[in-house]
SETORNU-363313 format. One record per atom (N, C-alpha, C, O): residue in one letter; x, y, z; atom name. Coordinates in steps of 0.1 Angstrom, whole numbers, m for minus. Atoms other than C-alpha are relative to their C-alpha. Layout:
// residues N
<node "A"; <X; Y; Z>; "CA">
...
//
This chain:
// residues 145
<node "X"; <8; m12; 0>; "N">
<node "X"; <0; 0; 0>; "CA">
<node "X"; <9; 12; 0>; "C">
<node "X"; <17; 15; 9>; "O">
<node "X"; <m10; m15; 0>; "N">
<node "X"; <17; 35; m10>; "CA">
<node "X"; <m10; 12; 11>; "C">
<node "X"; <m21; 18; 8>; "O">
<node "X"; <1; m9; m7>; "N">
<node "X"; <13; 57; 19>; "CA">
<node "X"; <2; 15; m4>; "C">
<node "X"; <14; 19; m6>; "O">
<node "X"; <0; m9; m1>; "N">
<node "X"; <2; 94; 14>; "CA">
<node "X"; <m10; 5; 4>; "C">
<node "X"; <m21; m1; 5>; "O">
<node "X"; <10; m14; m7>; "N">
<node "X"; <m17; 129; 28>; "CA">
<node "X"; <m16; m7; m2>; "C">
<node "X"; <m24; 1; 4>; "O">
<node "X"; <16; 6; m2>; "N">
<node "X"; <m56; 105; 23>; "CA">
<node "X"; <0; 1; 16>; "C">
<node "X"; <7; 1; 26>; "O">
<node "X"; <8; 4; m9>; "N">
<node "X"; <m80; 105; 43>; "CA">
<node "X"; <m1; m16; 8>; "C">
<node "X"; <m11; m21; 3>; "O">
<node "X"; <m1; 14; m5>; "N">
<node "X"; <m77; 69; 63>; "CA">
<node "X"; <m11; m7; m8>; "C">
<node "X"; <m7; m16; m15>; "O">
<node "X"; <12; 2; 5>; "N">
<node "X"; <m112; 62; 50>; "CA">
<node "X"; <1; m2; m19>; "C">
<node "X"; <m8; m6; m27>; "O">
<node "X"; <3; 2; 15>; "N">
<node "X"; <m99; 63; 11>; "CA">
<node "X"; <9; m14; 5>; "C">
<node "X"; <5; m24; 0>; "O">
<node "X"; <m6; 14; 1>; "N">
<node "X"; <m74; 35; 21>; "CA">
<node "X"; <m7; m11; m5>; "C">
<node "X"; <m1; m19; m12>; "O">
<node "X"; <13; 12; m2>; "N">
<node "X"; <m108; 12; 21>; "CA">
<node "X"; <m3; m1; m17>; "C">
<node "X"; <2; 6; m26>; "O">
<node "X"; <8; 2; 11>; "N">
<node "X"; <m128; 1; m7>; "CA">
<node "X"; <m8; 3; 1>; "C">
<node "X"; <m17; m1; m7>; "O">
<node "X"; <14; m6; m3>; "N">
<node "X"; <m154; 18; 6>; "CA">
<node "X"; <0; 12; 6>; "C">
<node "X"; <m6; 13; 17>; "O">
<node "X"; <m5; m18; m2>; "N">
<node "X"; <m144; 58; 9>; "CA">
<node "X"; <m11; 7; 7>; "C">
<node "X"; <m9; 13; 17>; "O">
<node "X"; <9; m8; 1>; "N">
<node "X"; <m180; 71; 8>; "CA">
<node "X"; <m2; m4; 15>; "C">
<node "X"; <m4; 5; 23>; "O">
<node "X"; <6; 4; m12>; "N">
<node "X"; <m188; 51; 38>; "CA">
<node "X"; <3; 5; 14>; "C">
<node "X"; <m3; 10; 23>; "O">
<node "X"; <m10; m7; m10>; "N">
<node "X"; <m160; 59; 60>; "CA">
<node "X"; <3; 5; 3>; "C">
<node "X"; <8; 5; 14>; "O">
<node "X"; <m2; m14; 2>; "N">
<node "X"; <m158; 93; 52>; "CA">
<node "X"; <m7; 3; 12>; "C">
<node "X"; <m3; 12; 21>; "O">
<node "X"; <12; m10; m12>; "N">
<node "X"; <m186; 99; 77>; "CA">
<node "X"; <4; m7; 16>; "C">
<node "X"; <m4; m7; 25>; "O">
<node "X"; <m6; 5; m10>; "N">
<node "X"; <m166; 81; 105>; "CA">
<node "X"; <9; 8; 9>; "C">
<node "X"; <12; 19; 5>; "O">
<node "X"; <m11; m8; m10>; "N">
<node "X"; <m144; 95; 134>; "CA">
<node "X"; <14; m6; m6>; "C">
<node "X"; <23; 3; m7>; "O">
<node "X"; <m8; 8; 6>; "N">
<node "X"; <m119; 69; 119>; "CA">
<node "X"; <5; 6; m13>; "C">
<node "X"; <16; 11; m15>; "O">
<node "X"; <m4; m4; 7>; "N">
<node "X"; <m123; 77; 86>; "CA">
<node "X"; <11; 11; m3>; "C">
<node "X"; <22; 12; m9>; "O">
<node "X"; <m6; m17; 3>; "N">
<node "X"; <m114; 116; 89>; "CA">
<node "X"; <18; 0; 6>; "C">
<node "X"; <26; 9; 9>; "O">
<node "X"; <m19; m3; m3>; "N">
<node "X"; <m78; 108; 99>; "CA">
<node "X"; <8; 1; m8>; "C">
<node "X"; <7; m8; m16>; "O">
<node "X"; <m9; 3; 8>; "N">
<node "X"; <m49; 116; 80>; "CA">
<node "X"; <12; m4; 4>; "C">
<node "X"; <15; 0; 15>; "O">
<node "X"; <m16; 4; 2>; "N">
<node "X"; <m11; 100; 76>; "CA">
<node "X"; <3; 17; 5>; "C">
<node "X"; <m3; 26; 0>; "O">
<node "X"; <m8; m9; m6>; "N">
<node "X"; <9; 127; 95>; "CA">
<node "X"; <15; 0; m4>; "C">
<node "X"; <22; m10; m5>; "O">
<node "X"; <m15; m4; 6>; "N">
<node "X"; <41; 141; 82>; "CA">
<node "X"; <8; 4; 13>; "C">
<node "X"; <0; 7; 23>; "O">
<node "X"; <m7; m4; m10>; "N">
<node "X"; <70; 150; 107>; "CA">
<node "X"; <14; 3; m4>; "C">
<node "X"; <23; m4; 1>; "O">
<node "X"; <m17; 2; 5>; "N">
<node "X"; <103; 161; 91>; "CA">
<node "X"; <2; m7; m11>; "C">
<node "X"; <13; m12; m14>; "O">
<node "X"; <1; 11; 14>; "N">
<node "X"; <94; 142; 61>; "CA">
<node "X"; <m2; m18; 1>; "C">
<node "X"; <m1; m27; m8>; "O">
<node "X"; <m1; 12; m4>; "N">
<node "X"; <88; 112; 82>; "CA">
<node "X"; <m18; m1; 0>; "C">
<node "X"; <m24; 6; 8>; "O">
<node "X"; <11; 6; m9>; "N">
<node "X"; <54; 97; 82>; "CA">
<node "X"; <m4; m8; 11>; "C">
<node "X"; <1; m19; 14>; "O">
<node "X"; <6; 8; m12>; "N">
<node "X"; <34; 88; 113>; "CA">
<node "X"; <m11; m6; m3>; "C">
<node "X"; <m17; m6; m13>; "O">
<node "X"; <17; 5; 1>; "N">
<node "X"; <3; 71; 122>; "CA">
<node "X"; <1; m15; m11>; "C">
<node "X"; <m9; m23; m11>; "O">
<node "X"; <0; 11; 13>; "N">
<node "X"; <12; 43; 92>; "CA">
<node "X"; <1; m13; 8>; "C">
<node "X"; <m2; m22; 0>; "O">
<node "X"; <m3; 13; m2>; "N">
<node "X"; <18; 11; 115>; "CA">
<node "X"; <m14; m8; 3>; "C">
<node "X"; <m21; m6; 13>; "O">
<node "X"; <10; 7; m2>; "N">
<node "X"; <m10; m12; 109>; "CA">
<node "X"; <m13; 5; m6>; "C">
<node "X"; <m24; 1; m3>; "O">
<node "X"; <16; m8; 3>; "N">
<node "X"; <m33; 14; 88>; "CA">
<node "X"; <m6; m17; m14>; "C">
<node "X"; <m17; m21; m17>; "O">
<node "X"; <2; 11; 16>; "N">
<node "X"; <m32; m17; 56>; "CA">
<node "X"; <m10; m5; 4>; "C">
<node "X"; <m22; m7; 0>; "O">
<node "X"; <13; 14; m5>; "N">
<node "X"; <m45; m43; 82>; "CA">
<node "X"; <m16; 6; 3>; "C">
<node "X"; <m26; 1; m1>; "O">
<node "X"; <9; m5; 0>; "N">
<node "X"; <m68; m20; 95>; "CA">
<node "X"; <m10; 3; m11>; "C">
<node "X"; <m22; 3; m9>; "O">
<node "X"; <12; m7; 13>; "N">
<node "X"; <m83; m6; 58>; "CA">
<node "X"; <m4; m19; m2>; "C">
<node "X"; <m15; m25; 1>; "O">
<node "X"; <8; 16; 1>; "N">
<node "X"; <m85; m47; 51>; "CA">
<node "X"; <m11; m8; 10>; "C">
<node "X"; <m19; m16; 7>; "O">
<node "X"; <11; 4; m12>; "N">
<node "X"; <m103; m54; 85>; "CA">
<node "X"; <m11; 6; m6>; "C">
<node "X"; <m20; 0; m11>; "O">
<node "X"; <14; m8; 4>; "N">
<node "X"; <m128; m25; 75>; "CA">
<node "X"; <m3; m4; m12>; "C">
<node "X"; <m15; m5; m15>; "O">
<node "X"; <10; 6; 11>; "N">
<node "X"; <m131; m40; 39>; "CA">
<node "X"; <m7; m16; 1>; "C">
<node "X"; <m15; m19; m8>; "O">
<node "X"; <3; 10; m8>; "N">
<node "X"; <m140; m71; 55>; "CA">
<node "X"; <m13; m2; 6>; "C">
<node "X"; <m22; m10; 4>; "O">
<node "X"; <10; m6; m7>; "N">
<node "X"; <m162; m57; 78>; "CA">
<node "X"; <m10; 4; m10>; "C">
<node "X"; <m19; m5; m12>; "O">
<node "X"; <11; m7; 8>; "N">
<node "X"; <m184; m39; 55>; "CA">
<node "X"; <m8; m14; m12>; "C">
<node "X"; <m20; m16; m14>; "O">
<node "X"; <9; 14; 7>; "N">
<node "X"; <m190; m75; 32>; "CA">
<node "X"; <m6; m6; 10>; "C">
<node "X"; <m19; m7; 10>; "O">
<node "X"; <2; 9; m14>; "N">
<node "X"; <m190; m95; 65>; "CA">
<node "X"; <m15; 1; 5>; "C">
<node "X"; <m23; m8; 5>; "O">
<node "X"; <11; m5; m3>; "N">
<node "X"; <m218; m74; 76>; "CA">
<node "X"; <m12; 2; m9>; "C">
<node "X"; <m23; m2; m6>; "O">
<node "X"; <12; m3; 12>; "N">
<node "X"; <m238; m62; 45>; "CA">
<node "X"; <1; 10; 1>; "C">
<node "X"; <m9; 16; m3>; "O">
<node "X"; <7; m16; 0>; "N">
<node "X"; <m230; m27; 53>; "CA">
<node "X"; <m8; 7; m7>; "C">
<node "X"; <m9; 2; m18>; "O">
<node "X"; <5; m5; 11>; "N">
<node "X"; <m250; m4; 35>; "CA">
<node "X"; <4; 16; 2>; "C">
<node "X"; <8; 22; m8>; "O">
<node "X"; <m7; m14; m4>; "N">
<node "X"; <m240; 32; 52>; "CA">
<node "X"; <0; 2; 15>; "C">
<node "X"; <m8; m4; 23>; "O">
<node "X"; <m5; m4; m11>; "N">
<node "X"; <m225; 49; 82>; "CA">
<node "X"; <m16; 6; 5>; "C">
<node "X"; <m23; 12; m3>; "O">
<node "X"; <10; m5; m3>; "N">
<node "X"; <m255; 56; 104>; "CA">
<node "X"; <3; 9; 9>; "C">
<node "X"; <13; 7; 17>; "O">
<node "X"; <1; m7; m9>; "N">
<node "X"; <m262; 88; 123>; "CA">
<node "X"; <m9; m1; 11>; "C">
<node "X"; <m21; m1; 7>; "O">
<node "X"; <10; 4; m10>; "N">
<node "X"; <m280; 83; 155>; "CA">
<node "X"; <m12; 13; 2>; "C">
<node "X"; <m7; 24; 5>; "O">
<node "X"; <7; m8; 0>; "N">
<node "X"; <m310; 103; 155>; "CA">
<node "X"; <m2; 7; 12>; "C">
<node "X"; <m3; 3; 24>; "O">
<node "X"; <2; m11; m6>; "N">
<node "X"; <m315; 137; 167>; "CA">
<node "X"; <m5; m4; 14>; "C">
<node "X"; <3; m7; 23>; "O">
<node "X"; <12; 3; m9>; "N">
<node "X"; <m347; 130; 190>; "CA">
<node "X"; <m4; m12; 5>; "C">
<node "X"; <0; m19; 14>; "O">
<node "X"; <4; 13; m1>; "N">
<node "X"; <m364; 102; 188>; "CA">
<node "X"; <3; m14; 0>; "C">
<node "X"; <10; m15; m10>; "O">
<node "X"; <m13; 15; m2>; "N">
<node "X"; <m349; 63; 195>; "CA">
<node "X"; <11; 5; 3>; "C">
<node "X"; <17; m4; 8>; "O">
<node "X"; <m15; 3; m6>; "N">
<node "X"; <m315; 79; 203>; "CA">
<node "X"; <0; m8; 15>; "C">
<node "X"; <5; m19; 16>; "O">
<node "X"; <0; 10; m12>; "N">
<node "X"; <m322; 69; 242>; "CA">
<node "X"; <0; m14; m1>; "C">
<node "X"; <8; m21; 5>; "O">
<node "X"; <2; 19; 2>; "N">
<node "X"; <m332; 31; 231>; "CA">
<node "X"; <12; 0; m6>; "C">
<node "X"; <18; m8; 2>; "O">
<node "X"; <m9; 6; 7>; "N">
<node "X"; <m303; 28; 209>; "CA">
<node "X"; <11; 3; 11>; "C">
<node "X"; <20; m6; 12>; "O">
<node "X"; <m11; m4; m2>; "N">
<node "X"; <m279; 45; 230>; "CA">
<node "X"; <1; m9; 16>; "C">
<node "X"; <11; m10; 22>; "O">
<node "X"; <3; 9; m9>; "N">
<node "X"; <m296; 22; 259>; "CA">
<node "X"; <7; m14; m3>; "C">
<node "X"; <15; m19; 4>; "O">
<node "X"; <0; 13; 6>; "N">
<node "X"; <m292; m7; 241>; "CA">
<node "X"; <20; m4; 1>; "C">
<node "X"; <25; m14; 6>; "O">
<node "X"; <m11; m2; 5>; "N">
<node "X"; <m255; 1; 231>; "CA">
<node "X"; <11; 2; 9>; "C">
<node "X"; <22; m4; 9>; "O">
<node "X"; <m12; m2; m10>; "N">
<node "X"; <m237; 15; 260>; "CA">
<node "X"; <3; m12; 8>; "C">
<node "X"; <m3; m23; 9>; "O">
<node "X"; <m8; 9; m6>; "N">
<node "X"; <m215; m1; 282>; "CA">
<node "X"; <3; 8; 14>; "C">
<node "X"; <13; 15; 13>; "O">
<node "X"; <m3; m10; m11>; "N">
<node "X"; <m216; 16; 320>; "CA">
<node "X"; <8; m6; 5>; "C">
<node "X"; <7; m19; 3>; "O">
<node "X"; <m8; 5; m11>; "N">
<node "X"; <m190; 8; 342>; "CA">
<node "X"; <0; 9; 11>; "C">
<node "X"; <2; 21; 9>; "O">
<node "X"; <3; m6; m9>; "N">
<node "X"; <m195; 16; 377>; "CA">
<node "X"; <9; 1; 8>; "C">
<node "X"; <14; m10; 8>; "O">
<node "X"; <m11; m4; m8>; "N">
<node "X"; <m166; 32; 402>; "CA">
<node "X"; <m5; 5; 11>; "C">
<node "X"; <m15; 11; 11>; "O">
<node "X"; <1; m4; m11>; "N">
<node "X"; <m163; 39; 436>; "CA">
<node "X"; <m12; 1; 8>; "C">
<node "X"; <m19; 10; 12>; "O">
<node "X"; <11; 2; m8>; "N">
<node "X"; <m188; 22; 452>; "CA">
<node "X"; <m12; m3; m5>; "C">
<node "X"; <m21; m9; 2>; "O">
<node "X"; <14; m3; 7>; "N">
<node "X"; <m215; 28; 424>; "CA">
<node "X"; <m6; 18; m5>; "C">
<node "X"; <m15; 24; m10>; "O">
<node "X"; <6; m18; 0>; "N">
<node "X"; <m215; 65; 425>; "CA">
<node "X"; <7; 6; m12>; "C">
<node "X"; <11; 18; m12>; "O">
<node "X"; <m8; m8; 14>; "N">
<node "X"; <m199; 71; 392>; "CA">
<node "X"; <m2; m11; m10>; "C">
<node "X"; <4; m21; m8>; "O">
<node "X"; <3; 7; 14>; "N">
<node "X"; <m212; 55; 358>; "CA">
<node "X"; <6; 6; m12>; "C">
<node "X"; <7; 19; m11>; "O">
<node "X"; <m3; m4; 12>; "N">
<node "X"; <m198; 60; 325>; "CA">
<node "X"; <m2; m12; m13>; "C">
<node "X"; <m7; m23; m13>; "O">
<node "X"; <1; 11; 13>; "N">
<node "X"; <m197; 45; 290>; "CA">
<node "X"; <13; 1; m2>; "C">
<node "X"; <19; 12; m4>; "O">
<node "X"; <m10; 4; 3>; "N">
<node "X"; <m167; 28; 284>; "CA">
<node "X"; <4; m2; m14>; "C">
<node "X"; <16; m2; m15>; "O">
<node "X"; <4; m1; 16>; "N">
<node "X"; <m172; 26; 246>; "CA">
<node "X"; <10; 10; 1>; "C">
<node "X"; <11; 18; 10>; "O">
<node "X"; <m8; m10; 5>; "N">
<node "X"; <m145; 46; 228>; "CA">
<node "X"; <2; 0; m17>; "C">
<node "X"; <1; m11; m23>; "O">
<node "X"; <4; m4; 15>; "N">
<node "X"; <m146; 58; 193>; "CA">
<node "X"; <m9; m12; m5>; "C">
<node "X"; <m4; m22; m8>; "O">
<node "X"; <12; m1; m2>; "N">
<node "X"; <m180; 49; 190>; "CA">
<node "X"; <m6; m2; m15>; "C">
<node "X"; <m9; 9; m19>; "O">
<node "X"; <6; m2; 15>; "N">
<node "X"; <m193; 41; 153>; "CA">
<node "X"; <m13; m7; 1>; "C">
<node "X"; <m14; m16; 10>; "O">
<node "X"; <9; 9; 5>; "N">
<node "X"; <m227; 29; 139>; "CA">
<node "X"; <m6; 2; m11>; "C">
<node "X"; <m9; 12; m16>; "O">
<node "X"; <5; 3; 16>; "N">
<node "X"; <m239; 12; 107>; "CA">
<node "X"; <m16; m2; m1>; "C">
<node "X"; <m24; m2; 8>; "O">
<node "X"; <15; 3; 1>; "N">
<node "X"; <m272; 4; 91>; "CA">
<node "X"; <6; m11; m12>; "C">
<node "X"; <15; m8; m20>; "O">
<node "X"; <1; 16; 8>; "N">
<node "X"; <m272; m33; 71>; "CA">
<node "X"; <m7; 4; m7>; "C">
<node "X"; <m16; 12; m4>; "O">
<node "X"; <12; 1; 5>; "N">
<node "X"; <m285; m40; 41>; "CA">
<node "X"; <m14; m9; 3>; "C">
<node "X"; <m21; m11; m7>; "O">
<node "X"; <12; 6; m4>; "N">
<node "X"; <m314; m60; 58>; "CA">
<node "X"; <m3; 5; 11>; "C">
<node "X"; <m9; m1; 20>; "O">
<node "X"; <7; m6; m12>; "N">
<node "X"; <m320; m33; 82>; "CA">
<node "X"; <3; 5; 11>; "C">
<node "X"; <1; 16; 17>; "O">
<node "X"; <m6; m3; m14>; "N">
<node "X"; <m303; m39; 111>; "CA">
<node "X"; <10; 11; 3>; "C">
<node "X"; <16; 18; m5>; "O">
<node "X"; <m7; m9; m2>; "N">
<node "X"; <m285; m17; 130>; "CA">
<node "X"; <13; m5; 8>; "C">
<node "X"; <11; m13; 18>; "O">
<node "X"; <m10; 4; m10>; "N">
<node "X"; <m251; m22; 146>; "CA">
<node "X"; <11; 13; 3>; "C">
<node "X"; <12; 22; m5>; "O">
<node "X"; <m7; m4; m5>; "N">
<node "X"; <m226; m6; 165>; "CA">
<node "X"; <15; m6; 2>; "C">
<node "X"; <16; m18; 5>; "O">
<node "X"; <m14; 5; m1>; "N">
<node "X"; <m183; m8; 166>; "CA">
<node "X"; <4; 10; 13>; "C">
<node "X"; <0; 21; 14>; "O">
<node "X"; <m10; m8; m6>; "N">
<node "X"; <m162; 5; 192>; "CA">
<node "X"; <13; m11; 2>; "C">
<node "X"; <14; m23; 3>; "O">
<node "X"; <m14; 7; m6>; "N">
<node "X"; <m125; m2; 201>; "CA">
<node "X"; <1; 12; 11>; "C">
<node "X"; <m5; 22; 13>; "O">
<node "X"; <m1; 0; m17>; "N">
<node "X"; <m110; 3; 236>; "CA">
<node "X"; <17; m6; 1>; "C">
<node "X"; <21; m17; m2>; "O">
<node "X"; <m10; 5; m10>; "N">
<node "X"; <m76; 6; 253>; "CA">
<node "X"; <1; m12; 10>; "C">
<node "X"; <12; m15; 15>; "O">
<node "X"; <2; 10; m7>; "N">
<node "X"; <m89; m24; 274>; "CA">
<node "X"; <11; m9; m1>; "C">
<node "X"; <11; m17; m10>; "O">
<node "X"; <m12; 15; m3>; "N">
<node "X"; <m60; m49; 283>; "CA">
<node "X"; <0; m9; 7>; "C">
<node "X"; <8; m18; 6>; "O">
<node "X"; <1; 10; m7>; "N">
<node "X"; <m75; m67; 309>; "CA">
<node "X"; <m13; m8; m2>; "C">
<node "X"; <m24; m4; m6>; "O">
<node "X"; <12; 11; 1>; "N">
<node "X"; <m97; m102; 310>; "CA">
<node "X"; <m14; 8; 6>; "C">
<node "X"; <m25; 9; 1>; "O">
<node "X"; <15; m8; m8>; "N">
<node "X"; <m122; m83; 333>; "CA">
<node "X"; <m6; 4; m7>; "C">
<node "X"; <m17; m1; m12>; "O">
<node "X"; <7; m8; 8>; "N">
<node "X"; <m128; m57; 315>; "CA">
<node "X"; <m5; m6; m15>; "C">
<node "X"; <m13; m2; m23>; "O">
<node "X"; <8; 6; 18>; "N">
<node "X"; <m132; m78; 284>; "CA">
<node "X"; <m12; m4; 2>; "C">
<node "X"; <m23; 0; m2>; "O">
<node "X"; <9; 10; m1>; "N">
<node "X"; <m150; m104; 296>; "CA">
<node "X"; <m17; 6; 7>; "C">
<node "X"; <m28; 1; 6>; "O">
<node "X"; <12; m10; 0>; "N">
<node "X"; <m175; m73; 310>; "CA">
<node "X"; <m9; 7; m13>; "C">
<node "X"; <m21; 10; m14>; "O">
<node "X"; <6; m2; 14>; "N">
<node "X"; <m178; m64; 273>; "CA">
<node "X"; <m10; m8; m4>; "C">
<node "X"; <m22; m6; m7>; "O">
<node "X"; <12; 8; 11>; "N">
<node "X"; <m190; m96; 259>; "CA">
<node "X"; <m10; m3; 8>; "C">
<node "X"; <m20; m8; 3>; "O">
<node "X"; <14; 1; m8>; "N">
<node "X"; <m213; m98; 291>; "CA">
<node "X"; <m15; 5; m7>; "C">
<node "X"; <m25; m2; m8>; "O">
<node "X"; <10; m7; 7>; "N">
<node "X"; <m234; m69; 274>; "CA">
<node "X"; <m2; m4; m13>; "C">
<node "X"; <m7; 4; m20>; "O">
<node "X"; <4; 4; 13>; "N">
<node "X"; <m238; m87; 242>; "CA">
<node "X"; <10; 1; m13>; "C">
<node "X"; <9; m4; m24>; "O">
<node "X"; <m11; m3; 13>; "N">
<node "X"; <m206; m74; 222>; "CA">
<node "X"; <9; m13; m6>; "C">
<node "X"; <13; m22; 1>; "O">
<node "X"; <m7; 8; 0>; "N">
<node "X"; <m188; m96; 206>; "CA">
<node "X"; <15; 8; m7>; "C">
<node "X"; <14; 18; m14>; "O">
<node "X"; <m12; 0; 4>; "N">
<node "X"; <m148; m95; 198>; "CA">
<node "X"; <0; m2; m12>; "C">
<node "X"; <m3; m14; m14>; "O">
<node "X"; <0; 0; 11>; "N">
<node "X"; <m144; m88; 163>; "CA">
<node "X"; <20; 4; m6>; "C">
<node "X"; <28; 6; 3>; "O">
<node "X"; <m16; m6; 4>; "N">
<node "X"; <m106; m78; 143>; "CA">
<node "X"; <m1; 17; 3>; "C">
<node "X"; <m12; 24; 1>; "O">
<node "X"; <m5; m16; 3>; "N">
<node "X"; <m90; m40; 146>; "CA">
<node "X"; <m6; 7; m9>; "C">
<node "X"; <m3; 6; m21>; "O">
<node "X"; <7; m12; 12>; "N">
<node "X"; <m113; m12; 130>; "CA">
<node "X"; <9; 12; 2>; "C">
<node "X"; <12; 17; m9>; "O">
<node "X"; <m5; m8; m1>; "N">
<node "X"; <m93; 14; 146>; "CA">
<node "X"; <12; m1; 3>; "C">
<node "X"; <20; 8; m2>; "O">
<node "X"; <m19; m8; m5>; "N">
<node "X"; <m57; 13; 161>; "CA">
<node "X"; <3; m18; m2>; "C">
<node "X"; <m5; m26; m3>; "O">
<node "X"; <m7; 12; 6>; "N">
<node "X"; <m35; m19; 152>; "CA">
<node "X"; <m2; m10; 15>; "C">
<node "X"; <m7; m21; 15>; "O">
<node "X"; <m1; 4; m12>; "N">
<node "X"; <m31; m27; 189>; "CA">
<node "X"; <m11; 0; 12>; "C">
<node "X"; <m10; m3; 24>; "O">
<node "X"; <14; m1; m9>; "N">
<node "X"; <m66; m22; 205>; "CA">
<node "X"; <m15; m9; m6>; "C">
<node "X"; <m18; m10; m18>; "O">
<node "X"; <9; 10; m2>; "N">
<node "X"; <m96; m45; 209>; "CA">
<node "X"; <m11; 9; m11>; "C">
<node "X"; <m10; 21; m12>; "O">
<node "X"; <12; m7; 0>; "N">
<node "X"; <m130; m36; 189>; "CA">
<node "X"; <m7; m11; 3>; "C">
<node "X"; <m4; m23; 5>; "O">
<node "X"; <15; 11; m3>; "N">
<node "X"; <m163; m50; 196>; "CA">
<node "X"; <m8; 6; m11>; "C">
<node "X"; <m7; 16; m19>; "O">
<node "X"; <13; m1; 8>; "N">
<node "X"; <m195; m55; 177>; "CA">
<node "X"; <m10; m2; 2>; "C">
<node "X"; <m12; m14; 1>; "O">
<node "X"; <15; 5; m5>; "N">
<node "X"; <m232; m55; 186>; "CA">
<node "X"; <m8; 6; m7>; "C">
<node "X"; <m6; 18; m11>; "O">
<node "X"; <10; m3; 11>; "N">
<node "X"; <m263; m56; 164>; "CA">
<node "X"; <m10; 6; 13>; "C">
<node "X"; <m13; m1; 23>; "O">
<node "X"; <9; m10; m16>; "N">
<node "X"; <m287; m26; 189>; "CA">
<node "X"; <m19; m3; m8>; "C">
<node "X"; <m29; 2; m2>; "O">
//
């Protein structure tokens, strides 16, 4: 793959799709004439062309304004509770969701996560362990919401 100034998202065979991603919109970083950011973008664009047959993608979904965001974002998140219970969050990190062509809707995130715990807290909620969408070295998950 010849690395230059694209969008991460043209790497793919599927530009249009990507484009509208937090993922996609990254570029190859220059530094003194050195590119960064390059280790692992190939495997990554081939996971995501993968992904998009694998699934049936059909396009990047925006989660709506008003209405259903709460159910989906219900459905979707991942709280983890600290200090006793008095502090919830969603552990989900860069956060994507698709629409299938047969409708469905699903959701990707990857995650710093390095421990069993925390994994095995993931696939509790329904996610399952899929290959690298976003960084070479970090977990994603997958769940149809």
């Amino acid at each position: 793959m010849e690395l230059d100034n694209k969008m991460y998202a043209e790497y793919t065979l599927y530009p249009k799709i990507f484009l509208h991603a937090y993922w996609g919109n990254h570029r190859l970083r220059r530094i003194n004439g050195r590119i960064i950011r390059e280790d692992g973008l190939e495997t990554i664009a081939e996971n995501r062309n993968r992904f998009i047959t694998e699934y049936s993608i059909k396009k990047y979904y925006y989660l709506p304004k008003i209405r259903g965001r709460k159910k989906i974002d219900e459905n979707a998140m991942i709280g983890k509770e600290l200090y006793n219970g008095s502090y919830k969050y969603d552990i989900r990190d860069h956060i994507e969701y698709y629409k299938c062509s047969d409708g469905r809707l699903l959701t990707i995130f990857s995650t710093d996560i390095n421990n069993e715990e925390d994994h095995n807290f993931i696939l509790s909620k329904g996610y399952t362990l899929i290959e690298p969408l976003y960084w070479i070295d970090q977990r994603s998950y997958l769940k149809f919401i």
